[in-house]
LOMARTOR-688136 format. One record per atom (N, C-alpha, C, O, CB): residue in one letter; residue number from 1; atom name; x, y, z. Coordinates in nm, 2 decimals, padded with zeros to 4 digits, always signed. Glycine has a CB too. Layout:
+----+-----+----+--------+--------+--------+
: aa :   i : at :     px :     py :     pz :
+----+-----+----+--------+--------+--------+
:  A : NUM : CA :      X :      Y :      Z :
...
+----+-----+----+--------+--------+--------+
//
This chain:
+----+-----+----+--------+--------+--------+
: aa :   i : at :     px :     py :     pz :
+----+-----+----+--------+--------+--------+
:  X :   1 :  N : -00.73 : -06.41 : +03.22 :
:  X :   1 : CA : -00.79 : -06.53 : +03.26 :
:  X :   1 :  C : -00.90 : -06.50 : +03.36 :
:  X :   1 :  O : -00.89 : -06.41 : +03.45 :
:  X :   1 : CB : -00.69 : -06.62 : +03.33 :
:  X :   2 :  N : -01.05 : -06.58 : +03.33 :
:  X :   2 : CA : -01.11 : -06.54 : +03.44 :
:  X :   2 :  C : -01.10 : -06.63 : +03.55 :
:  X :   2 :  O : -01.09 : -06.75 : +03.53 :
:  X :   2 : CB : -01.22 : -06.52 : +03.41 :
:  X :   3 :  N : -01.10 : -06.60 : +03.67 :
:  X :   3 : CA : -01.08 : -06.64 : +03.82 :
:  X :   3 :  C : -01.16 : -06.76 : +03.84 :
:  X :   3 :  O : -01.14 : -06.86 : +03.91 :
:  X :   3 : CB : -01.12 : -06.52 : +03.93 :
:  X :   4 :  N : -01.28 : -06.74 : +03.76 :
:  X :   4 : CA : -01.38 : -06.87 : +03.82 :
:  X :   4 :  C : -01.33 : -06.99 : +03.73 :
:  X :   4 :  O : -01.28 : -07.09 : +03.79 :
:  X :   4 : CB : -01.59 : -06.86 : +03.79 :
:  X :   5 :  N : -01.34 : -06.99 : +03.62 :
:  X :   5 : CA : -01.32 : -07.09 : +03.48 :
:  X :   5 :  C : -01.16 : -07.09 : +03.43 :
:  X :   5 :  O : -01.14 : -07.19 : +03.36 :
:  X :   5 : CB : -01.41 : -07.01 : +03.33 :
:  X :   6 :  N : -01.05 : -07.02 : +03.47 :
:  X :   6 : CA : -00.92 : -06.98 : +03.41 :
:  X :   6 :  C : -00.98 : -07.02 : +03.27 :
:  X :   6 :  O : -00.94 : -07.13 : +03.23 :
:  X :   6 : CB : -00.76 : -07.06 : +03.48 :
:  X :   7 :  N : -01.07 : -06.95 : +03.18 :
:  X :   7 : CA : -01.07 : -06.95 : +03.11 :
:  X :   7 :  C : -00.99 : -06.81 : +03.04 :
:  X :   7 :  O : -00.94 : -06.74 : +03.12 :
:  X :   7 : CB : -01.17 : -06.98 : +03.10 :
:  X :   8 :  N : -00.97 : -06.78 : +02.93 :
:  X :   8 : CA : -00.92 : -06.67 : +02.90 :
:  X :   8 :  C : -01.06 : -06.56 : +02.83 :
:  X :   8 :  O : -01.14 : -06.56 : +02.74 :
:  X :   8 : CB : -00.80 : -06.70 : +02.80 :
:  X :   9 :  N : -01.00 : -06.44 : +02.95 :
:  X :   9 : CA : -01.13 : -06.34 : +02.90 :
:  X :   9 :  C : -01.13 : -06.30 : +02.75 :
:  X :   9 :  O : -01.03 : -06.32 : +02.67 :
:  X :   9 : CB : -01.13 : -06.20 : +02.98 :
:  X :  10 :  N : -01.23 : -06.25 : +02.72 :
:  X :  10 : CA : -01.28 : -06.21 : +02.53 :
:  X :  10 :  C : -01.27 : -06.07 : +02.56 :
:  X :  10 :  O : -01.30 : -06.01 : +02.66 :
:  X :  10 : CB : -01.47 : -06.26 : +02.44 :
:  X :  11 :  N : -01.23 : -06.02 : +02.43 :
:  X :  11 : CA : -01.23 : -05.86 : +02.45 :
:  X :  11 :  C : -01.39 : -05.83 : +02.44 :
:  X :  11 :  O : -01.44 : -05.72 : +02.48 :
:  X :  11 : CB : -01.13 : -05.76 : +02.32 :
:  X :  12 :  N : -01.46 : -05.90 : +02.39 :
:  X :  12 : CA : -01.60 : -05.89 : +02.44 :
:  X :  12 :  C : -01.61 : -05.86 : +02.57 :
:  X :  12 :  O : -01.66 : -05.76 : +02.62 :
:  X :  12 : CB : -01.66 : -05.99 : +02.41 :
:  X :  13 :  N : -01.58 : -05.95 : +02.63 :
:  X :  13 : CA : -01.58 : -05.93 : +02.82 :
:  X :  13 :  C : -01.58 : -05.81 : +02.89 :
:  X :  13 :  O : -01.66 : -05.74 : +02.94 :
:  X :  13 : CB : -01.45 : -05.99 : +02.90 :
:  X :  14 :  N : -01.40 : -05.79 : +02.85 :
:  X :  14 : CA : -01.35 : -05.69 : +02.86 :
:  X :  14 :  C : -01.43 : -05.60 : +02.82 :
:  X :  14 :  O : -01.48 : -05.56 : +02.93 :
:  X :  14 : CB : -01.26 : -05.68 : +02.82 :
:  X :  15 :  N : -01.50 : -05.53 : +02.70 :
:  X :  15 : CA : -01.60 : -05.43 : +02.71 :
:  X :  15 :  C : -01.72 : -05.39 : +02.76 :
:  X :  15 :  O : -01.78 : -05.28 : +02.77 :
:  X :  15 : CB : -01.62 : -05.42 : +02.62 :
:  X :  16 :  N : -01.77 : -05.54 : +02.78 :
:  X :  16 : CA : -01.91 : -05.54 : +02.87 :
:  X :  16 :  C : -01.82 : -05.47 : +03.02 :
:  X :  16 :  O : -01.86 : -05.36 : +03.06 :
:  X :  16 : CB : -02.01 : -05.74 : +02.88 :
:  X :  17 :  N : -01.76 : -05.52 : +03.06 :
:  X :  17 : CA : -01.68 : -05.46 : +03.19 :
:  X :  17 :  C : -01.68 : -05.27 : +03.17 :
:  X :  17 :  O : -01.73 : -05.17 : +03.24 :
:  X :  17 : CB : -01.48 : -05.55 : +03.19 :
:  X :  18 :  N : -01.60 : -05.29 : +03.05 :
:  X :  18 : CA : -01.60 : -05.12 : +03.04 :
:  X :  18 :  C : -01.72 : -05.08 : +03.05 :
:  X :  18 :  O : -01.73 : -05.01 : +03.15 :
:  X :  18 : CB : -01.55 : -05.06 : +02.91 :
:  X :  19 :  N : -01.84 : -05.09 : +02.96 :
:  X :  19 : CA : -01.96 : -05.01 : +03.01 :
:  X :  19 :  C : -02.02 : -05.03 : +03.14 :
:  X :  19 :  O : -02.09 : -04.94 : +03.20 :
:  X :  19 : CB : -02.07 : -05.02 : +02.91 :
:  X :  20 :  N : -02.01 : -05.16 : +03.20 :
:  X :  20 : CA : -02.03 : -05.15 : +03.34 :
:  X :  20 :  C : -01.99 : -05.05 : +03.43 :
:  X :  20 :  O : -02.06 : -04.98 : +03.51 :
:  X :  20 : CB : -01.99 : -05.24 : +03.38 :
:  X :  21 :  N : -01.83 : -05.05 : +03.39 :
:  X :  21 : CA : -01.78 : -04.95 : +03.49 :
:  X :  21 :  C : -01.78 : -04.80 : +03.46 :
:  X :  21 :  O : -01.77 : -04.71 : +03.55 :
:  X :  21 : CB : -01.65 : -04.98 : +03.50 :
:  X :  22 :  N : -01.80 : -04.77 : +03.30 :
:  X :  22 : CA : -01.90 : -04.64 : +03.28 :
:  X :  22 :  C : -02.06 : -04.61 : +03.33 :
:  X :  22 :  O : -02.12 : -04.50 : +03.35 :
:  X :  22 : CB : -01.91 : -04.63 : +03.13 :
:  X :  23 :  N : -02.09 : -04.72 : +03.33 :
:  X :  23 : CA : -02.30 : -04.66 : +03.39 :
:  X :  23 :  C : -02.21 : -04.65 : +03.52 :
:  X :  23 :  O : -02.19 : -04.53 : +03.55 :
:  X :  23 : CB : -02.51 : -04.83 : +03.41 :
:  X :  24 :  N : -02.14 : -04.74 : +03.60 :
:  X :  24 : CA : -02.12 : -04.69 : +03.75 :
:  X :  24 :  C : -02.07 : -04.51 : +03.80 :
:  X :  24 :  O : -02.11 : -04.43 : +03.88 :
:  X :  24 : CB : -02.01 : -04.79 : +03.81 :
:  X :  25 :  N : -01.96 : -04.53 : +03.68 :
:  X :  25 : CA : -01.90 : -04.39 : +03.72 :
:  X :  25 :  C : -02.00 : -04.25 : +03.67 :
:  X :  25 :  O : -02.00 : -04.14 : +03.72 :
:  X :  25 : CB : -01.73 : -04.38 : +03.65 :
:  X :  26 :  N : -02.10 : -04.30 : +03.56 :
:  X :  26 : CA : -02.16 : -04.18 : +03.51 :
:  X :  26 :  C : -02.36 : -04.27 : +03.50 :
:  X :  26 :  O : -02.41 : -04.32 : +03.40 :
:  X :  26 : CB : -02.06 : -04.11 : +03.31 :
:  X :  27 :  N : -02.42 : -04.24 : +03.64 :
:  X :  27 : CA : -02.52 : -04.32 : +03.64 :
:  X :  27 :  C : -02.58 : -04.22 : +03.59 :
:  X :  27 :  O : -02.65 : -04.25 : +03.49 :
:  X :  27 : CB : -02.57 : -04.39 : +03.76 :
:  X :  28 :  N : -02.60 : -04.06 : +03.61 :
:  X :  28 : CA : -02.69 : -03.98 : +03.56 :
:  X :  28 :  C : -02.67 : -03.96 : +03.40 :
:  X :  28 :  O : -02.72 : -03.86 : +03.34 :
:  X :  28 : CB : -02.69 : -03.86 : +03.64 :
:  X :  29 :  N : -02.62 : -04.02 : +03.35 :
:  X :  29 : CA : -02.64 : -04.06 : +03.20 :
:  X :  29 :  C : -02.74 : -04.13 : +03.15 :
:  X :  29 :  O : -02.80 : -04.22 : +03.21 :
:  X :  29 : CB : -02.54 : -04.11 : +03.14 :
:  X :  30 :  N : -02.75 : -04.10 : +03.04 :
:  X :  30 : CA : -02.86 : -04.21 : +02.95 :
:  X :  30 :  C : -02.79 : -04.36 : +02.93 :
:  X :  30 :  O : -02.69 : -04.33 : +02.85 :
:  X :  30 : CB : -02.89 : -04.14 : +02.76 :
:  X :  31 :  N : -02.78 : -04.49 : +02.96 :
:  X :  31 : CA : -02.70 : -04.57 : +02.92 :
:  X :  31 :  C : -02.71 : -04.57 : +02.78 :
:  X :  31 :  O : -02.61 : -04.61 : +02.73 :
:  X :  31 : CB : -02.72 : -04.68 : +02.98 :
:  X :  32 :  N : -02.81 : -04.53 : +02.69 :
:  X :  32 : CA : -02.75 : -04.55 : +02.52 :
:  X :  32 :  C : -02.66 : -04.43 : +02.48 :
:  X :  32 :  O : -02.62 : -04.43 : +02.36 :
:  X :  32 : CB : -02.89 : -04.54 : +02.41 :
:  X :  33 :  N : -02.60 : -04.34 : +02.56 :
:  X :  33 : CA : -02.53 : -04.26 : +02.54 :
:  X :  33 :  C : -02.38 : -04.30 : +02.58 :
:  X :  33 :  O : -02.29 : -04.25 : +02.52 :
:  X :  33 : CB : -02.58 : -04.17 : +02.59 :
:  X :  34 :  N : -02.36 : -04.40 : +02.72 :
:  X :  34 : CA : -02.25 : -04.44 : +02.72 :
:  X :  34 :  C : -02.22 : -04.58 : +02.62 :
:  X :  34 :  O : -02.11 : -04.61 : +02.58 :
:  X :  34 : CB : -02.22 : -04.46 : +02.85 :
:  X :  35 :  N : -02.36 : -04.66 : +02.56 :
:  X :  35 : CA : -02.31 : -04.76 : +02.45 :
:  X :  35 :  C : -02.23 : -04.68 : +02.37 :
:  X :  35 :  O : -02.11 : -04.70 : +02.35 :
:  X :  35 : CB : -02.44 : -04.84 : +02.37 :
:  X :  36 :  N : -02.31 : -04.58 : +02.30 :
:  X :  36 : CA : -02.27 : -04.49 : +02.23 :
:  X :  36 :  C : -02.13 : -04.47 : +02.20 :
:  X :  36 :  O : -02.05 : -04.51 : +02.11 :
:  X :  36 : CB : -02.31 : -04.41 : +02.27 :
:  X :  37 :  N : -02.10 : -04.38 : +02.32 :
:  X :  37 : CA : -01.95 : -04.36 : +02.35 :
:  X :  37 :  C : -01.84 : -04.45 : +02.32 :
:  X :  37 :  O : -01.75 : -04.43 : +02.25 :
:  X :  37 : CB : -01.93 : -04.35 : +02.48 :
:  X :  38 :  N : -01.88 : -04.58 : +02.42 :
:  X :  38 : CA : -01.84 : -04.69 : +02.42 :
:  X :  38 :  C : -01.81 : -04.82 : +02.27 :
:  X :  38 :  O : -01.72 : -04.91 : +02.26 :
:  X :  38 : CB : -01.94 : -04.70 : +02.51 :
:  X :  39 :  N : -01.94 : -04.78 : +02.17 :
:  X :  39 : CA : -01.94 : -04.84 : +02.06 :
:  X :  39 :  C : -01.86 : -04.72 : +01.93 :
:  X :  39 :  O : -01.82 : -04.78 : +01.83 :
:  X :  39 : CB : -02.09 : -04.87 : +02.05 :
:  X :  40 :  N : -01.84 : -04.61 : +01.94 :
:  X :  40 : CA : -01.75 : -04.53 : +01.88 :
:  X :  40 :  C : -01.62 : -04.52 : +01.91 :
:  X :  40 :  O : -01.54 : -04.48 : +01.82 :
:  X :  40 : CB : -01.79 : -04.42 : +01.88 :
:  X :  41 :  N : -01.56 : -04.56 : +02.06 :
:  X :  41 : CA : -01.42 : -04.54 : +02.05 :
:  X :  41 :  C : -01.37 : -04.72 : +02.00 :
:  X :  41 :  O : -01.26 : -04.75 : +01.95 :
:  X :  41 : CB : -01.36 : -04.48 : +02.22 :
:  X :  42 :  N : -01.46 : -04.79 : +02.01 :
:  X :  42 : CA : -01.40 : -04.95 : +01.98 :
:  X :  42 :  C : -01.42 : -04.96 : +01.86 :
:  X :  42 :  O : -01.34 : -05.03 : +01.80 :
:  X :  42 : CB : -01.48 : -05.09 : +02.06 :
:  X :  43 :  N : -01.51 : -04.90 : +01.77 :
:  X :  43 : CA : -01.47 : -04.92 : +01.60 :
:  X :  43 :  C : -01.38 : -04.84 : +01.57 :
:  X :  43 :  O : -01.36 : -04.84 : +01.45 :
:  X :  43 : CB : -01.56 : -04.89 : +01.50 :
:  X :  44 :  N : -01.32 : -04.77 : +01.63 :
:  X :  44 : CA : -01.22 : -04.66 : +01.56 :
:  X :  44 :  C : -01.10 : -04.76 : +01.58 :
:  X :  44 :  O : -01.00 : -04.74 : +01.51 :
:  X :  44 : CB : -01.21 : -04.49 : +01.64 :
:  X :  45 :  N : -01.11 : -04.86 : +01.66 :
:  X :  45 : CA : -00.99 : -05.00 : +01.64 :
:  X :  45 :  C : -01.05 : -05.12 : +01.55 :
:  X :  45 :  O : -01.01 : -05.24 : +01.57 :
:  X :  45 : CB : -00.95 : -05.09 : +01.83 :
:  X :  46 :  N : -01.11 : -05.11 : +01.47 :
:  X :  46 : CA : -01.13 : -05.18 : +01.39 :
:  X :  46 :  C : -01.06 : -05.24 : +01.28 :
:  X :  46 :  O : -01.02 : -05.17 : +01.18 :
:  X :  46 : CB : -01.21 : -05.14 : +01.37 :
:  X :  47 :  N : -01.04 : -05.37 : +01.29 :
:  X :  47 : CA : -00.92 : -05.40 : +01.17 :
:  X :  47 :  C : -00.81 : -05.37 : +01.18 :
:  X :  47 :  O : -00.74 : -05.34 : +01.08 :
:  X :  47 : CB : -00.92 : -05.35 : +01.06 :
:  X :  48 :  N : -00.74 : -05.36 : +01.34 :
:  X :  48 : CA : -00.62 : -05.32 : +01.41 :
:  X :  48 :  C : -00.57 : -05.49 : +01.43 :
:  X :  48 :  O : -00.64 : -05.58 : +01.47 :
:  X :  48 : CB : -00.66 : -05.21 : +01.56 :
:  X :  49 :  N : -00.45 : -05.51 : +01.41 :
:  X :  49 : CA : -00.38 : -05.63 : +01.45 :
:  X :  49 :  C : -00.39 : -05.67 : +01.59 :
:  X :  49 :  O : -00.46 : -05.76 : +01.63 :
:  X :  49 : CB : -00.24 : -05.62 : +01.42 :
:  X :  50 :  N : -00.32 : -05.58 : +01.66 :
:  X :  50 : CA : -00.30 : -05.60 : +01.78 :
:  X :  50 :  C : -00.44 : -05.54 : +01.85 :
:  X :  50 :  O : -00.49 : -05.43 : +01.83 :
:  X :  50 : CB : -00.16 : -05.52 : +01.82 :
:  X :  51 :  N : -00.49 : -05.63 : +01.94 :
:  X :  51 : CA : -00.61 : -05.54 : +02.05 :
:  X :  51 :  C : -00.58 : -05.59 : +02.20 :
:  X :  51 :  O : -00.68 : -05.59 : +02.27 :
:  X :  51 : CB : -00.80 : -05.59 : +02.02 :
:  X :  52 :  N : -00.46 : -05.64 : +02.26 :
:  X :  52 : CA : -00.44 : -05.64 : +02.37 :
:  X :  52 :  C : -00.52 : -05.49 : +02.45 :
:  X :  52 :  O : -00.61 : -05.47 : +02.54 :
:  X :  52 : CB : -00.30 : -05.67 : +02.37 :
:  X :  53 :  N : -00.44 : -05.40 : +02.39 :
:  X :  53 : CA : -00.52 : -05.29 : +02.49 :
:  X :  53 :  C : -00.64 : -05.21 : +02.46 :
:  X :  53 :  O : -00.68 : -05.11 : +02.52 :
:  X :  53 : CB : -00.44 : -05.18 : +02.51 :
:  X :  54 :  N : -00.72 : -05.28 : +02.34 :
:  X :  54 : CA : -00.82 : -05.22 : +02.29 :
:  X :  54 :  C : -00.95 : -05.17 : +02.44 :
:  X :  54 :  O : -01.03 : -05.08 : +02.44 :
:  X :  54 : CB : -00.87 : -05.33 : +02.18 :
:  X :  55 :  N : -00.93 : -05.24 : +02.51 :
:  X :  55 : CA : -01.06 : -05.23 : +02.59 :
:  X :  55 :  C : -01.01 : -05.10 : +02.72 :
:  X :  55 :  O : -01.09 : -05.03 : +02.77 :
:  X :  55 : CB : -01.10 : -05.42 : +02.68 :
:  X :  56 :  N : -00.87 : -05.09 : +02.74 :
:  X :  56 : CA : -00.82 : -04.99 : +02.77 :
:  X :  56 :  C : -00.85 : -04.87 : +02.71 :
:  X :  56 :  O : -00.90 : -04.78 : +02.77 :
:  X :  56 : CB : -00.72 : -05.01 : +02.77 :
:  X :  57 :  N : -00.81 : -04.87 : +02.58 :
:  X :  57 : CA : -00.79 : -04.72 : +02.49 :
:  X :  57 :  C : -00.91 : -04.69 : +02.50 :
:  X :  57 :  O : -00.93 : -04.58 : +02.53 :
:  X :  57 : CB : -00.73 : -04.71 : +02.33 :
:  X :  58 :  N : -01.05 : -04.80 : +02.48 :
:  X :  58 : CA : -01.20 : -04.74 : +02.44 :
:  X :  58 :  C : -01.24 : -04.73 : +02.61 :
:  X :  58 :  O : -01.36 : -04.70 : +02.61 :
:  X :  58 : CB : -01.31 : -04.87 : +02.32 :
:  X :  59 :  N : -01.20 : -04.75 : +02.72 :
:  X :  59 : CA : -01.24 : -04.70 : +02.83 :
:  X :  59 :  C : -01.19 : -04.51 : +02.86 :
:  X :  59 :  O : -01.26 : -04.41 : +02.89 :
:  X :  59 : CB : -01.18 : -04.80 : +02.94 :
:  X :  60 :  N : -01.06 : -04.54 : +02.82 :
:  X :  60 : CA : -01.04 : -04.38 : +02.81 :
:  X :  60 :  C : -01.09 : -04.28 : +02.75 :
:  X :  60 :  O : -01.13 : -04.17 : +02.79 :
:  X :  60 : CB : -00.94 : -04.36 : +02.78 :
:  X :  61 :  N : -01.09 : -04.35 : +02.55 :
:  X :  61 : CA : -01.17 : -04.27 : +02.50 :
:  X :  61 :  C : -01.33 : -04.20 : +02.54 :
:  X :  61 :  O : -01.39 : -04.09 : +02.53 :
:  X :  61 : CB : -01.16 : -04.32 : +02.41 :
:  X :  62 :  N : -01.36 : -04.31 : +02.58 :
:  X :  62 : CA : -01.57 : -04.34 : +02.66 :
:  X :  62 :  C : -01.57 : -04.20 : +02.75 :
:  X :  62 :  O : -01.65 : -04.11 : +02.74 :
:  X :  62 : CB : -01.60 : -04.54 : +02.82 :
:  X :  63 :  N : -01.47 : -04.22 : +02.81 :
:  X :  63 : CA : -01.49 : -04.10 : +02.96 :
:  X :  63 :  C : -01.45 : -04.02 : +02.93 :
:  X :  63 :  O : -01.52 : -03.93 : +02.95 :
:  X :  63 : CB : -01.43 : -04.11 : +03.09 :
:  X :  64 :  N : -01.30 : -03.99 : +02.83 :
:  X :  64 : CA : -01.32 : -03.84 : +02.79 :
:  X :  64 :  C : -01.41 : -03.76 : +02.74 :
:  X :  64 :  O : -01.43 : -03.64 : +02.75 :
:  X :  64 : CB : -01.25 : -03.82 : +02.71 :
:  X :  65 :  N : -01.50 : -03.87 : +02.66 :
:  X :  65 : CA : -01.64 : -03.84 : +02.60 :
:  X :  65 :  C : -01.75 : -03.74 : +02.68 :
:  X :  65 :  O : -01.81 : -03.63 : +02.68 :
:  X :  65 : CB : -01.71 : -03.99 : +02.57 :
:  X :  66 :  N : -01.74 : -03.88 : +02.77 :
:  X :  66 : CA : -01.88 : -03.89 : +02.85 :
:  X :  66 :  C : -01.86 : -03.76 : +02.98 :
:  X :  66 :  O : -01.95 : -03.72 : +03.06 :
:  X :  66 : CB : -01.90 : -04.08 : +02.93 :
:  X :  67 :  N : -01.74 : -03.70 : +02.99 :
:  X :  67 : CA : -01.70 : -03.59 : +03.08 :
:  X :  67 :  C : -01.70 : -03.51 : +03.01 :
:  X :  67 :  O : -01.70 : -03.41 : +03.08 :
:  X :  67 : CB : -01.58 : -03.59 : +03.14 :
:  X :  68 :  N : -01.71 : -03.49 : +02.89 :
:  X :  68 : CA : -01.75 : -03.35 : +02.86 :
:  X :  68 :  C : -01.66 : -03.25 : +02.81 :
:  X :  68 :  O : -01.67 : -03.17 : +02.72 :
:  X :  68 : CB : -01.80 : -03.29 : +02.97 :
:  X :  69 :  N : -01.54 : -03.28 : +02.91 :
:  X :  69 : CA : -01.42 : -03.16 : +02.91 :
:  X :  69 :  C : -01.33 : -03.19 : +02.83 :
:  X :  69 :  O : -01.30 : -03.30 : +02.78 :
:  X :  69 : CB : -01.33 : -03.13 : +03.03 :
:  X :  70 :  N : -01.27 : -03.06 : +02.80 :
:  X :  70 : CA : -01.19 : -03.02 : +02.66 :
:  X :  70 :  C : -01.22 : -03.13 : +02.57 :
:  X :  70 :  O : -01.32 : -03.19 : +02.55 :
:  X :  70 : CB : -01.01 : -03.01 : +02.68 :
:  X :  71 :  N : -01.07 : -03.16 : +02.50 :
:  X :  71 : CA : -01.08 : -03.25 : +02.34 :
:  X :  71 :  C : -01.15 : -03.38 : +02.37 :
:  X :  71 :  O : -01.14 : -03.44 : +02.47 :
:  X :  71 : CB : -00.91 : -03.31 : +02.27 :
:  X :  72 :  N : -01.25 : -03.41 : +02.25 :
:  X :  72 : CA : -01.29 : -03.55 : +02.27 :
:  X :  72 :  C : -01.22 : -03.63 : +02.19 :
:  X :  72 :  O : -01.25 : -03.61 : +02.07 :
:  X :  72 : CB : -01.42 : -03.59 : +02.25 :
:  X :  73 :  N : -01.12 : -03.76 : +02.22 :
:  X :  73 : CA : -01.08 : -03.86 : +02.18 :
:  X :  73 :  C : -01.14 : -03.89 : +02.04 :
:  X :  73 :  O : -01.08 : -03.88 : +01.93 :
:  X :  73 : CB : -01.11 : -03.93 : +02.27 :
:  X :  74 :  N : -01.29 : -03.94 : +02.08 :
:  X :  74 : CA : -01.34 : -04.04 : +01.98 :
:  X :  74 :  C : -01.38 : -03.96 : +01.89 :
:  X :  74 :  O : -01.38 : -04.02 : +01.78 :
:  X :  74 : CB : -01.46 : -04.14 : +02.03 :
:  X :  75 :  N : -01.41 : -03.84 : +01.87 :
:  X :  75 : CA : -01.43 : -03.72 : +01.73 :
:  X :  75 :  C : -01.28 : -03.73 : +01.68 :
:  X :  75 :  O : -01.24 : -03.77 : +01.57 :
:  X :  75 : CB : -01.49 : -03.51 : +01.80 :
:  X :  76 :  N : -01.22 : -03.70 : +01.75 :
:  X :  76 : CA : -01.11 : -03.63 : +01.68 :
:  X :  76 :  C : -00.98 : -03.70 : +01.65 :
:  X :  76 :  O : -00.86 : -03.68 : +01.62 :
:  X :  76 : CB : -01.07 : -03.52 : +01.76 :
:  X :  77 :  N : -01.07 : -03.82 : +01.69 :
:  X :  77 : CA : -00.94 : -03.94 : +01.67 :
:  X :  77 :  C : -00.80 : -04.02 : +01.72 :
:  X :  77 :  O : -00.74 : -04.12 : +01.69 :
:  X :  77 : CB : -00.90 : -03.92 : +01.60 :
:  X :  78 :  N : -00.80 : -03.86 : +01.85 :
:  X :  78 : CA : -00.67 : -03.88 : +01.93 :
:  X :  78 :  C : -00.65 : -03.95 : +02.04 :
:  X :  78 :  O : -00.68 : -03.90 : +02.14 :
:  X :  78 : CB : -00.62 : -03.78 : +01.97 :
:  X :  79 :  N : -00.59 : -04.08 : +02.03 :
:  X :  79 : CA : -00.63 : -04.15 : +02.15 :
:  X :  79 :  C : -00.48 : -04.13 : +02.25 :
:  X :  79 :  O : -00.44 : -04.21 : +02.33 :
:  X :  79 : CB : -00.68 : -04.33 : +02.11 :
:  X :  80 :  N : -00.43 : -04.03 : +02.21 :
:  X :  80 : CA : -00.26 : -04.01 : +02.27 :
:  X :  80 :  C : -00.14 : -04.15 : +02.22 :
:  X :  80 :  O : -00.03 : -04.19 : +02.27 :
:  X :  80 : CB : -00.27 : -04.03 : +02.48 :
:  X :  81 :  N : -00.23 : -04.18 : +02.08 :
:  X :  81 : CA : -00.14 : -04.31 : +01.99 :
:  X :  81 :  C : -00.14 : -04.29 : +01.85 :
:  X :  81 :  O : -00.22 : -04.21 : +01.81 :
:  X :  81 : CB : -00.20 : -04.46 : +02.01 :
:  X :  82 :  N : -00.08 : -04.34 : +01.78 :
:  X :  82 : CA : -00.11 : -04.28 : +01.67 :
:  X :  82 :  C : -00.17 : -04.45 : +01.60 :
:  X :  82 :  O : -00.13 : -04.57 : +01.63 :
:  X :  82 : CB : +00.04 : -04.17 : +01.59 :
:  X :  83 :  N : -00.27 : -04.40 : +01.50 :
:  X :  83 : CA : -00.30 : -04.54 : +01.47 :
:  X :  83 :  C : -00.24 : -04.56 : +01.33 :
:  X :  83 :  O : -00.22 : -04.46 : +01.26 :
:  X :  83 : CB : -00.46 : -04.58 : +01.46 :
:  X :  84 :  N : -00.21 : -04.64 : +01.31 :
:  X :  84 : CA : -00.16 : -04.70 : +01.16 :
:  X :  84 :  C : -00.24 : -04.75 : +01.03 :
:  X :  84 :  O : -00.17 : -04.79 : +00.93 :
:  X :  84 : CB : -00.10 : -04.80 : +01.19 :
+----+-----+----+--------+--------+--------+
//
C-alpha cells in the first residue's frame, strides 16, 4: 500500500523504486547500464504466476550484476531459486 493514497503499489512501482535505489547505490555507472541490469533480471520472470517477490529477486539480481563480483545472476540464470 502506498502511505499517501493506501492505494496498492504496482510492481511497476516497485521497480522504478529498484532502479532508483540502484543509480543511488552505483551513481558512477551509466544509468542505461543499470536499466539494463535492471530490465534483464525482470524478464527472466516473465510469465511467472506468482510476482509478489519479483521486484526483490530483480534488485538482487541488478546488483550482483552491477558489482561485478563472482557469478552473475542474470547470465546464468541463478537467482538462488529455481524457476519453473
Amino acid at each position: 500500500m502506498n502511505a499517501t493514497t493506501n492505494m496498492p503499489v504496482t510492481e511497476e512501482q516497485h521497480i522504478a523504486a529498484v532502479r532508483r535505489r540502484l543509480a543511488k547505490r552505483f551513481p558512477h555507472l551509466d544509468p542505461h547500464r543499470i536499466d539494463t541490469a535492471v530490465d534483464t533480471a525482470l524478464h527472466r520472470f516473465d510469465g511467472r504466476p506468482v510476482r509478489d517477490f519479483v521486484p526483490l529477486l530483480v534488485e538482487r539480481a541488478a546488483t550482483a550484476s552491477l558489482q561485478g563480483g563472482g557469478s552473475h545472476p542474470i547470465e546464468s540464470g541463478d537467482f538462488g531459486i529455481e524457476l519453473r
